[in-house]
Backbone as a chain_set.jsonl record, in Angstrom:
{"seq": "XXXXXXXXXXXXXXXXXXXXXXXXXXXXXXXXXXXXXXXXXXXXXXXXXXXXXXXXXXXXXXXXXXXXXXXXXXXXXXXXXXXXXXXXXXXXXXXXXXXXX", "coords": {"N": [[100.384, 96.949, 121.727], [97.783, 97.221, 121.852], [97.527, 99.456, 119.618], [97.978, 98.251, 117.351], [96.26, 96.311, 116.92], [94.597, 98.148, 116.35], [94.745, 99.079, 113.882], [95.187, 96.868, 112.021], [92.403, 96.294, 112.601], [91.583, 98.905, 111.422], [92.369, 98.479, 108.924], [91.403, 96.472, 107.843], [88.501, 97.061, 107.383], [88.404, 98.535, 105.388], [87.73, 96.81, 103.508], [84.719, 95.538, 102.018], [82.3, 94.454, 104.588], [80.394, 92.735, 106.876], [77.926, 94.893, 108.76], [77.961, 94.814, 111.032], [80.371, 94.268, 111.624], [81.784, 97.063, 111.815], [80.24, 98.246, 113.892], [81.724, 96.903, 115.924], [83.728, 97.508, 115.542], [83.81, 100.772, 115.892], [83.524, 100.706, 118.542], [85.71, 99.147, 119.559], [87.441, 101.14, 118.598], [87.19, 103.383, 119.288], [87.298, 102.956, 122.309], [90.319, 102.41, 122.345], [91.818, 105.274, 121.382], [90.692, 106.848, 123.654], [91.715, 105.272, 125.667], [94.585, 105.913, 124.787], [94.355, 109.096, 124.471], [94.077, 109.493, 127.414], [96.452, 108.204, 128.537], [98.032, 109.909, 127.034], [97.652, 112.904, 128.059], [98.361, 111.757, 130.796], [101.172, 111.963, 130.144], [101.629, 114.6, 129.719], [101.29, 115.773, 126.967], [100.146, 117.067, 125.072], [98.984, 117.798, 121.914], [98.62, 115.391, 121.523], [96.719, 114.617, 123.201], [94.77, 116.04, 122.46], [93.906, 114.945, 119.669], [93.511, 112.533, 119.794], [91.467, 112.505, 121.604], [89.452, 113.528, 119.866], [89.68, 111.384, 117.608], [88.339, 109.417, 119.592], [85.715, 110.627, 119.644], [84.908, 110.502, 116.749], [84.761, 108.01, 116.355], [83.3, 107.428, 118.058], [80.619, 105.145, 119.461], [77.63, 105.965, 120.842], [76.775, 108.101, 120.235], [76.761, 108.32, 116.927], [78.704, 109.195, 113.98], [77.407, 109.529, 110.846], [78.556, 108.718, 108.138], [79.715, 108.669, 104.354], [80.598, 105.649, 102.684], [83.079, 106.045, 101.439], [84.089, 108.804, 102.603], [84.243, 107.327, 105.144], [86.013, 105.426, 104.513], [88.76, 107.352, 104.07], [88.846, 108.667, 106.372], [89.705, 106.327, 108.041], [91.906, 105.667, 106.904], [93.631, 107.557, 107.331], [92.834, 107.695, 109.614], [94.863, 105.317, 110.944], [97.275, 106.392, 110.209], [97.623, 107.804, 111.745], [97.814, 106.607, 114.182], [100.121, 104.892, 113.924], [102.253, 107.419, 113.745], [101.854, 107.869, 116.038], [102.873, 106.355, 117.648], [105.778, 106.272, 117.324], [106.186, 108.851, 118.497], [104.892, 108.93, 121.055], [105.831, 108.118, 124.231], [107.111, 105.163, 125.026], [105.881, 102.448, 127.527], [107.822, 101.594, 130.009], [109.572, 99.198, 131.781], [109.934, 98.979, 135.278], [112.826, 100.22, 137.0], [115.177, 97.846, 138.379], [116.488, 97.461, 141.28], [118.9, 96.65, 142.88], [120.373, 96.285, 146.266]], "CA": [[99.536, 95.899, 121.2], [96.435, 97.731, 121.379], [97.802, 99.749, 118.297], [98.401, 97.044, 116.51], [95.209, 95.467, 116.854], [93.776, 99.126, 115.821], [95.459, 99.622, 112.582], [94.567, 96.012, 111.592], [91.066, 96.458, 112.485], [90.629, 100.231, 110.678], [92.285, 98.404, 107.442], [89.956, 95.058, 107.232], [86.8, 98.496, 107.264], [88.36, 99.294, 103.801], [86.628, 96.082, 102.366], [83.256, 95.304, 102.539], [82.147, 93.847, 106.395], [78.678, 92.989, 107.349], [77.261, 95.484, 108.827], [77.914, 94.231, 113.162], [81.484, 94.511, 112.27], [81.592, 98.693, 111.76], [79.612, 98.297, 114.914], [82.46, 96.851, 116.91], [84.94, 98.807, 115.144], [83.338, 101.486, 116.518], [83.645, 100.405, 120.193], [87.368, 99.383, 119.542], [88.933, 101.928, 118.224], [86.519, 104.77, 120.54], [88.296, 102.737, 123.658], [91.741, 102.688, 122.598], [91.339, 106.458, 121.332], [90.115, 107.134, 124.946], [93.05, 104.869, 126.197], [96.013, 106.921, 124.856], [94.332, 110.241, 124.898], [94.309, 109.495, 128.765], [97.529, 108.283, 128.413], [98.993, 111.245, 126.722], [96.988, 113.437, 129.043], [99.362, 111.666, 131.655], [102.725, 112.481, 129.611], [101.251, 116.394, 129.272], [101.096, 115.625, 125.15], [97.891, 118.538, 124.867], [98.53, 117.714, 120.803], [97.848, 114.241, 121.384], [95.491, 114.34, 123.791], [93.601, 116.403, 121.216], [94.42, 114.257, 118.269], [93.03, 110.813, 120.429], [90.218, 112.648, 121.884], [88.894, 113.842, 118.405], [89.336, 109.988, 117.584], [87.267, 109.273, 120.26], [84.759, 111.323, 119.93], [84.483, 110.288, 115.427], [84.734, 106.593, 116.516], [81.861, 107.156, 119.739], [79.526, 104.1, 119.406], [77.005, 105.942, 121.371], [76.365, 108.695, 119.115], [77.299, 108.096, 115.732], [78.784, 109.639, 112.865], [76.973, 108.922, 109.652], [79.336, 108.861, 106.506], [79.634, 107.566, 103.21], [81.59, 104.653, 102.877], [84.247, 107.087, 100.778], [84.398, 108.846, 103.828], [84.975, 106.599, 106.316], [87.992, 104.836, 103.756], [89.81, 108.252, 103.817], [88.889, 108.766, 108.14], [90.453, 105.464, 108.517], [93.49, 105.385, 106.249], [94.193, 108.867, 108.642], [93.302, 107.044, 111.578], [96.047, 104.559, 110.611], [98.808, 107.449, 109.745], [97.884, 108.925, 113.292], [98.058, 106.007, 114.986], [101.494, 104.74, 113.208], [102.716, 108.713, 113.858], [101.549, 108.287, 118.078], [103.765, 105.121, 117.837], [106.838, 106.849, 117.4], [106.023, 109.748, 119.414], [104.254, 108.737, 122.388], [106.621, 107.205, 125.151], [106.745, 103.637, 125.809], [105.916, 102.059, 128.916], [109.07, 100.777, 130.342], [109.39, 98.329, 132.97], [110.381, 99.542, 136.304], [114.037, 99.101, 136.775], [115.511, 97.075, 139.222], [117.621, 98.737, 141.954], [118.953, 95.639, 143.847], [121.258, 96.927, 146.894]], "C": [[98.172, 96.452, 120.767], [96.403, 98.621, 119.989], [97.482, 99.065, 117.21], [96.857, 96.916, 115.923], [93.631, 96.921, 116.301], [94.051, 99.756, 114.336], [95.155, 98.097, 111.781], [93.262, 95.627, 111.375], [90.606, 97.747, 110.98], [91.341, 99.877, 109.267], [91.334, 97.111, 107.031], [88.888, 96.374, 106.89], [87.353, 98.223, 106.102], [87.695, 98.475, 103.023], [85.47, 95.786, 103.39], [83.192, 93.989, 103.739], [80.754, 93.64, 106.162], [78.757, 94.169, 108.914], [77.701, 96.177, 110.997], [79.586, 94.543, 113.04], [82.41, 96.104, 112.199], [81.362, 98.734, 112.992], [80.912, 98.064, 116.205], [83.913, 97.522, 116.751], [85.076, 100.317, 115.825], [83.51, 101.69, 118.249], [85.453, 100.119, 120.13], [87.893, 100.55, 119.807], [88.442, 103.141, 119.085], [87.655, 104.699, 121.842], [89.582, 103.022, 123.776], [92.109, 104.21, 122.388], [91.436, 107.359, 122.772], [91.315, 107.07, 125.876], [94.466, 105.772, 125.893], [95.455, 108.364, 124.585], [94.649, 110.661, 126.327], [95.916, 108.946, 128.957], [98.629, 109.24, 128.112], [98.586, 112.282, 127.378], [97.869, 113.34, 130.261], [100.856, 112.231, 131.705], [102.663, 113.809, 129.665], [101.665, 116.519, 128.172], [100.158, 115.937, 125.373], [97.874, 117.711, 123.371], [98.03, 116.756, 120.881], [96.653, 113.706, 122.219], [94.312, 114.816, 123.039], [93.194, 115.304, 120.401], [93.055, 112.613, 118.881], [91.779, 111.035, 120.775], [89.001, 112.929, 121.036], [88.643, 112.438, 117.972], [88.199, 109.231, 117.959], [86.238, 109.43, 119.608], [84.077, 110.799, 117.488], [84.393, 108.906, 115.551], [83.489, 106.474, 117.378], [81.006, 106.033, 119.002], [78.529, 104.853, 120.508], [76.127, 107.174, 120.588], [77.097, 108.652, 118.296], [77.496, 108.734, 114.469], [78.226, 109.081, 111.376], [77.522, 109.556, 108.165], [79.151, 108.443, 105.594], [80.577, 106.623, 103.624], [82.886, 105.206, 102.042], [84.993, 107.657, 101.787], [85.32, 108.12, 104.692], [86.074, 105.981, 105.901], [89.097, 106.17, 104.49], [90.047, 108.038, 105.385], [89.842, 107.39, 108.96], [91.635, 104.982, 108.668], [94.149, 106.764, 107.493], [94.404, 108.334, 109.765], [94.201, 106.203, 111.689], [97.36, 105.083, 110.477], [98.899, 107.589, 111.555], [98.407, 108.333, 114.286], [99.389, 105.164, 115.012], [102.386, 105.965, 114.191], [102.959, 108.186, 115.412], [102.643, 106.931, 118.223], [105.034, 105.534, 118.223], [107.542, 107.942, 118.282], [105.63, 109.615, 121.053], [105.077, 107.845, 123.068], [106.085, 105.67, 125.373], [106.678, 103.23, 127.073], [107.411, 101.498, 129.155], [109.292, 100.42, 131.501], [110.555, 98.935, 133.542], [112.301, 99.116, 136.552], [114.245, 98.375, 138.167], [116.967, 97.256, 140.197], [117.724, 97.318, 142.876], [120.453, 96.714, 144.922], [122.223, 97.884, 146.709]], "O": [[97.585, 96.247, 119.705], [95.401, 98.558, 119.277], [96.746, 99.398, 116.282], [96.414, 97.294, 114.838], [92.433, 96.788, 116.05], [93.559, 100.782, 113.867], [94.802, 98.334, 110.625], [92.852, 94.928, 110.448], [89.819, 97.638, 110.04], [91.129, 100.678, 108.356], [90.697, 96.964, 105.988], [88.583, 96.381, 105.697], [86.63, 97.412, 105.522], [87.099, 98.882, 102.026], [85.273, 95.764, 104.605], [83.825, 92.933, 103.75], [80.065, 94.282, 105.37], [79.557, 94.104, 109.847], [77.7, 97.188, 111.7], [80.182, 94.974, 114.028], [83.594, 96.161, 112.528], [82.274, 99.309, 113.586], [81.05, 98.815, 117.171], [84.803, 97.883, 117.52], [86.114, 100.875, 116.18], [83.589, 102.729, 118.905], [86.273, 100.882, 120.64], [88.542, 100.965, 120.767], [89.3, 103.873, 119.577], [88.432, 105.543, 122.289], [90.116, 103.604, 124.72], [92.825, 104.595, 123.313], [92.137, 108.361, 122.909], [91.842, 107.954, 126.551], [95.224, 106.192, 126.768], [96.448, 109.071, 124.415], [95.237, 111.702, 126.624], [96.524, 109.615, 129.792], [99.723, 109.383, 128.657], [99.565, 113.026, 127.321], [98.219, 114.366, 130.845], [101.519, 112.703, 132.628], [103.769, 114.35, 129.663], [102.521, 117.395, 128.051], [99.25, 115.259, 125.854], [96.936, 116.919, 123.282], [96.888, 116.729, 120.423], [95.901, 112.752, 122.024], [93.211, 114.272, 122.947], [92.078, 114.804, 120.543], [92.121, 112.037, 118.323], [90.899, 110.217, 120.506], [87.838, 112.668, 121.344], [87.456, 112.12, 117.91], [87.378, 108.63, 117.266], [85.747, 108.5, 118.969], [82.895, 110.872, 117.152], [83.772, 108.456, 114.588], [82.766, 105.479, 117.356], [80.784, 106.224, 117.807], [78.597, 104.111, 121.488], [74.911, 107.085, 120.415], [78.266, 108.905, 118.587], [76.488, 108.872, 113.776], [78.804, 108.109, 110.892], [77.107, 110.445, 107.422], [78.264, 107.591, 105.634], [81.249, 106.686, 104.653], [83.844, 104.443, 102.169], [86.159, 107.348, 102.034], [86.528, 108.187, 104.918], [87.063, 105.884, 106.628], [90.018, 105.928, 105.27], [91.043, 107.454, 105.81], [90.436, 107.423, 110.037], [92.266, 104.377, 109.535], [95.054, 106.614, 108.313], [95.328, 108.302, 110.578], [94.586, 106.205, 112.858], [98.392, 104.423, 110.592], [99.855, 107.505, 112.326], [99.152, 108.836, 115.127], [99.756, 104.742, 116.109], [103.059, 105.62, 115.162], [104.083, 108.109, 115.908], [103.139, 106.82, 119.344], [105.459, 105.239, 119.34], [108.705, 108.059, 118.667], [106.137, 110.22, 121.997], [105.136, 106.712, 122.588], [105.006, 105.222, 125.759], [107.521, 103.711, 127.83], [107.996, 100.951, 128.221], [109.237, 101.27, 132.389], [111.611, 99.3, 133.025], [112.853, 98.039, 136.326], [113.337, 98.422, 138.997], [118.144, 97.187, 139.844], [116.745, 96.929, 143.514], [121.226, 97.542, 144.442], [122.917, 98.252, 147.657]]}, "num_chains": 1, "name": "protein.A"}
C-alpha cells in the first residue's frame, strides 16, 4: 500500500503543486524509502537497501536537495520505475500460517 500511495504521489509532482505539497512529498516518500530500505536490510537485499537508502537520503526533508523542476520530473519518473521494479522483487509479507493440531 505504501507503494502505491508513493508512485501516485511522485506522479501528481510532474504537474504543477503549490509549493507545501513538494514539501510533504518530501517527508512521504523519505519515510517509505527508509521503510523498505530497513525492510530489505531485513531480507539481506544490500542492492536494495542501497537503492532505498539513496532514495532516502534525495527525498530527506531535513536537508534538501535543490533541483530544477526538469530534474526532479526525470528523479521521480525513476523513483516510480524503482519503486514498480522493488514491487516485484522484494518479498511480500505473508501472513503467518496456521498450524492447527
Amino acid at each position: 500500500m505504501a507503494r502505491v500511495v508513493a508512485i501516485i504521489m511522485l506522479l501528481v509532482a510532474l504537474m504543477p503543486n503549490p509549493y507545501g505539497y513538494y514539501i510533504l512529498l518530501r517527508w512521504v516518500i523519505c519515510a517509505i524509502c527508509a521503510y523498505y530500505a530497513f525492510k530489505a536490510y531485513g531480507e539481506k537485499s544490500v542492492p536494495w537497501v542501497w537503492t532505498f537508502g539513496v532514495g532516502a537520503a534525495i527525498y530527506n526533508p531535513i536537508i534538501p536537495l535543490h533541483l530544477g523542476r526538469q530534474v526532479w520530473s526525470v528523479v521521480n519518473i525513476a523513483s516510480v520505475v524503482i519503486i514498480i521494479a522493488s514491487y516485484f522483487t522484494l518479498r511480500q509479507r505473508k501472513p503467518p500460517e496456521n498450524k492447527t493440531g
